[in-house]
N, C-alpha and C positions, 0 to 999 in steps of 0.2 A: 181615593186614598190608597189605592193597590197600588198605583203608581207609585206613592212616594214611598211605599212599604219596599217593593221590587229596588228602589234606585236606594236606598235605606243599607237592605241586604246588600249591596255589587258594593256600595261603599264602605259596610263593614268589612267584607270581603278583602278590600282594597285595599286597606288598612290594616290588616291583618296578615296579607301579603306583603306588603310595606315595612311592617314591624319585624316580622319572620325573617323578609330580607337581609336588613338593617342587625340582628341580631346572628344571623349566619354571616354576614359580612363582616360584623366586628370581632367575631369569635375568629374567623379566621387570619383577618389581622394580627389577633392576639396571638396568635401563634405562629405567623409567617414572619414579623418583626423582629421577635428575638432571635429568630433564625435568620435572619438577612446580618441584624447586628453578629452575633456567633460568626457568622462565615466573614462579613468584615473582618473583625478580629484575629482570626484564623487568618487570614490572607495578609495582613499587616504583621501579624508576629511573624509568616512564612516570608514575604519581605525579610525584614529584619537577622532573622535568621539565616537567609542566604549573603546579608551583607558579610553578617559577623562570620560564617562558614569562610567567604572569601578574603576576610580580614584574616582566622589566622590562617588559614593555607599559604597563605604569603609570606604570614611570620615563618611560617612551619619550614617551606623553603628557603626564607632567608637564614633561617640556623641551620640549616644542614647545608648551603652552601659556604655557611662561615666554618662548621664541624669539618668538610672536607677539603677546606683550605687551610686550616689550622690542620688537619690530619697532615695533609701534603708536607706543609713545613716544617712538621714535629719528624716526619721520614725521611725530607731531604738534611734536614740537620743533625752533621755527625754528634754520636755524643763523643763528653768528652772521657779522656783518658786519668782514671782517679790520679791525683797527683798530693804524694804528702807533705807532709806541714815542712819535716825535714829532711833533708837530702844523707845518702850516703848510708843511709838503711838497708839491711839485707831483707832478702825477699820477705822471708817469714813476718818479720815487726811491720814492713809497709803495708804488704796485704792482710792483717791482723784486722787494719780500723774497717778495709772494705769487703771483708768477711762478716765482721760484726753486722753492718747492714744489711746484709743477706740474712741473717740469722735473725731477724729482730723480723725483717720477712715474713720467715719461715714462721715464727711465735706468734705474730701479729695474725697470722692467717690461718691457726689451729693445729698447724702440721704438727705430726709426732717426728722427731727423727731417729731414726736405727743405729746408724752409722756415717760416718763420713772421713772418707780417706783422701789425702793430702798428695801431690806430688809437686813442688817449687819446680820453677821453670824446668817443666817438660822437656825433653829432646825432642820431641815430633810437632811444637808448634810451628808457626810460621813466625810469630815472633822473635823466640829464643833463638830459631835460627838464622834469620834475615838481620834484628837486631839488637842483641844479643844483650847491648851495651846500654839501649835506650830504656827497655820495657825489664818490670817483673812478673813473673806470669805464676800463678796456683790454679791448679787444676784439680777441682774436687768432685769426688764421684761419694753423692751424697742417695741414699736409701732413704727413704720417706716414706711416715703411713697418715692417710686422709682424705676427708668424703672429695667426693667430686666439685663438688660447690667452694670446698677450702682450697682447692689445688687450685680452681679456677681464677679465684679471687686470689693467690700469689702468682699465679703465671700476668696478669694484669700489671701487679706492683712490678714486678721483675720486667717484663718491658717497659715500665714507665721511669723507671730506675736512671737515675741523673748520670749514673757513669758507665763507659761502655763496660760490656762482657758478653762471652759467647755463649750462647747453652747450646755445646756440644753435640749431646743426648740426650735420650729420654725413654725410658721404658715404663710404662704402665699396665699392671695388670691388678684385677679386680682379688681381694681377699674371698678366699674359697669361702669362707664359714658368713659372708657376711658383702654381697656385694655390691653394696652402698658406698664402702671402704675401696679405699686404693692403694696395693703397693709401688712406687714412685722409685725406680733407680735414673737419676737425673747426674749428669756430668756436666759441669758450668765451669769457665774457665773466666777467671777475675785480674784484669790488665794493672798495672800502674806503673807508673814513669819513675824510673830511676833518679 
């Protein structure tokens, strides 16, 4: 009866190693599985993610090659020369309507203005003097006060501005008491067809 006592014990033994196994193997399962799914996932979203990355990098390139061919075109096309409604106008009333557009500009964009002085076809442009007959020219030497961020946003509208004109000059300096403020002596000279 020792005997089957002895083979008894090695059997419980057995079984108890068997169990303990079974029980550290499925524990560790339990936690090795959702980690296997986890890194799946993780690698299927990083997939996915690198497509969309290369989706819009593509868009991202195809607007900024349209941005700088529409740039190109908006540079190489002259603008035009403001032309009024009616002919036979002297300087002052033709350049009146494309003055007013500057000004609405200037309002549109916060600016304060000082002052602004007028001179009708100049003697020293190249217009007036080349042709004389064709163009009206005012040349305005306009004083402006405004943060940096207002002047910026009318220097924007001012090159976007559908009719030609020159801006001459430009002087800017910062208000002593406060230099967030800009004083602006700007000289812009405003074309139109006789």
């Amino acid at each position: 009866m020792h005997e089957l006592e002895v083979y008894y014990r090695k059997f419980k033994s057995i079984i108890l190693i068997l169990l303990l196994t079974l029980f550290v193997f499925g524990y560790i399962i339990s936690k090795v599985v959702p980690m296997i799914t986890d890194i799946y996932k993780i690698s299927q979203d990083y997939k996915t993610a690198v497509t969309t990355l290369a989706d819009k990098e593509r868009t991202l390139k195809n607007l900024k090659e349209k941005t700088a061919k529409a740039e190109a075109e908006n540079n190489n096309t002259p603008k035009a020369v403001f032309k009024p409604i009616e002919q036979g106008m002297d300087t002052e009333s033709v350049i009146a309507n494309e003055f007013a557009e500057i000004l609405t500009l200037i309002r549109g964009n916060a600016i304060k203005t000082r002052s602004i002085k007028y001179e009708y076809d100049p003697k020293d442009d190249n217009f007036v003097k080349n042709v004389p007959d064709k163009y009206h020219v005012a040349k305005l030497d306009i004083e402006m006060i405004g943060t940096y961020k207002d002047f910026e946003g009318f220097l924007k509208e001012l090159y976007k501005h559908e009719h030609f004109l020159d801006m001459a000059s430009m002087e800017i300096v910062p208000y002593e008491k406060d230099k967030k403020i800009l004083i602006i002596k700007f000289q812009l000279k405003l074309y139109a067809q006789k």
